[in-house]
Residue, then its C-alpha position, 0 to 999 in steps of 0.5 A: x500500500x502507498x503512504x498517503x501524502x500530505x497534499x492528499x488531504x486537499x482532495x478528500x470529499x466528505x458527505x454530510x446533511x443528506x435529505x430526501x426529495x419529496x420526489x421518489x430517488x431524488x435527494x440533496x446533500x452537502x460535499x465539503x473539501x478542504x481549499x487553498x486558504x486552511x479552511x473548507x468549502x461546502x457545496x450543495x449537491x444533487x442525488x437524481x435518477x442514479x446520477x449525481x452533479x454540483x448545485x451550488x459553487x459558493x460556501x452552502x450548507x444548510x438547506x431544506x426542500x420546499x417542494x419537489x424541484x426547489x432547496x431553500x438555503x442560506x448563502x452569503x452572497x450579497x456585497x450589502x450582506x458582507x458589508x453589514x456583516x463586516x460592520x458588526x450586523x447581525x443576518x442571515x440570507x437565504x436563496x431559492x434554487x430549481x434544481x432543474x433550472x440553475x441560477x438561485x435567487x435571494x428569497x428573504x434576509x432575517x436580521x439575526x444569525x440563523x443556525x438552522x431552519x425546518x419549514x412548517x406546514x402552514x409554509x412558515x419556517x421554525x429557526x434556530x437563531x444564534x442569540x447573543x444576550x448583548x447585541x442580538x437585539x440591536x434588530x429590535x432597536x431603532x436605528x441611533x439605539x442600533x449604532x450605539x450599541x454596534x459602536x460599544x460591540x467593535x470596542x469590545x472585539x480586542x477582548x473577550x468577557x467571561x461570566x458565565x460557564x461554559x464559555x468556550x466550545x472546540x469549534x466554535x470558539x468563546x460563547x459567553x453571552x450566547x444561547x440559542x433561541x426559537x423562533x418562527x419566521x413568517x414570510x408573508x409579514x417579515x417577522x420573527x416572533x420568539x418562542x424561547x426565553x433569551x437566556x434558555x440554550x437549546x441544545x437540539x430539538x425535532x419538529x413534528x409538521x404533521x402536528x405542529x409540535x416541537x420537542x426539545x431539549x436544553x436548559x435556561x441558565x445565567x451564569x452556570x448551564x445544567x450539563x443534564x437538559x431539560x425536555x420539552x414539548x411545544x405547541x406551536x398554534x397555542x405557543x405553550x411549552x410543557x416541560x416533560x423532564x427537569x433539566x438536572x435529570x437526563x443528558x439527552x441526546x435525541x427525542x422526536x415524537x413518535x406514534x402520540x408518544x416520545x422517543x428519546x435516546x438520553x442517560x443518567x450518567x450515574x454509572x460511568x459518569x457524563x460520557x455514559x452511553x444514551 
């Protein structure tokens, strides 16, 4: 067998974020490669009749289908997005892209950081939003409120303050002061209406359409966060939450809905400690 090489790293692809079209054999999924600049490119690609092809050649990742022969995902292509971005905005664009027609469009800008999304049945899209507790809500602000606090968030890019544990996470850097929020987006009044406290952290959560009800899982802290989540269950015509398990009980790692009931992957931790198996 040969010795792998240094450059050959450059040249692995690796699959992720498969999803099923609603057409049957038809299905999309991220390709990410390492590029010349020590860091990765993710490209949406296309499963169809056995045969696969490149949708997108920005950096995308995050995508659902809205319908057999359309992707919604979020893409950083506008010059005024990068510059807003630059200057310490927070937004997330998304774009729609036929599969069969090449050229994807800008659909909508949400002013806060969008982590991820699932569309609702009633067409309106549940968000997670990366929330910082100081500077998110310069989107609810009017407009000299907004330049001030952005004046105070560059005065404060040299250092980082640490209040709370944790506050650092391999791969995603310093995170004091950040949570992640619920919320629903709705295209048609451009709003985005929150369902979570901003000091709850969300740690994972499953969306039932068919019901419109979220399970999830997570725990409202302000200084220290619970290691064991909470799970809850939401109802998003009556926007109630009921919690099902008190966050310091279950480390959870996975729950959905399933046949009226909850299925959860989730431990106690009292027998081998917090890397007990679910």
């Amino acid at each position: 067998m040969k010795k792998i090489r240094l450059d050959q790293f450059t040249e692995y692809r690796f699959c992720s974020n498969l999803q099923a079209g609603p057409k049957p054999g038809t299905a999309a999924f991220v390709v990410t490669q390492a590029n010349g600049d020590n860091g990765y490119d993710n490209h949406l690609w296309l499963l169809e009749d056995g045969q696969v092809r490149q949708l997108t050649s920005f950096n995308e990742s995050n995508f659902i289908w809205e319908d057999e022969e359309t992707l919604l995902f979020a893409s950083l292509r506008d010059s005024k997005d990068k510059e807003a971005l630059a200057a310490g905005e927070e937004r997330t664009a998304f774009y729609r892209l036929n599969i069969h027609q090449g050229e994807a469009r800008k659909a909508m800008t949400i002013p806060y950081t969008v982590t991820g999304f699932k569309r609702m049945k009633d067409g309106r899209l549940l968000l997670t939003i990366r929330y910082h507790l100081d500077y998110s809500r310069m989107a609810e602000l009017p407009e000299q409120e907004k330049q001030t606090l952005l004046k105070k968030k560059k005065e404060e890019q040299d250092y980082q303050i640490v209040s709370e544990a944790p506050y650092y996470f391999d791969g995603a850097g310093f995170t004091n002061g950040l949570r992640s929020r619920l919320a629903v987006w709705d295209p048609k009044q451009g709003t985005v209406d929150f369902l979570t406290a901003p000091t709850f952290a969300v740690s994972g959560l499953e969306l039932e359409a068919e019901t419109n009800q979220v399970v999830f899982w997570g725990a409202d802290f302000t200084t220290v966060k619970e290691v064991k989540d909470g799970l809850y269950r939401l109802d998003l015509t009556t926007k109630t939450i009921d919690c099902l398990i008190e966050p310091g009980q279950m480390k959870i790692s996975f729950a959905q809905g399933y046949c009226g009931a909850i299925l959860a992957a989730m431990s106690d931790g009292e027998k081998y400690g917090a890397g007990e198996t679910p």
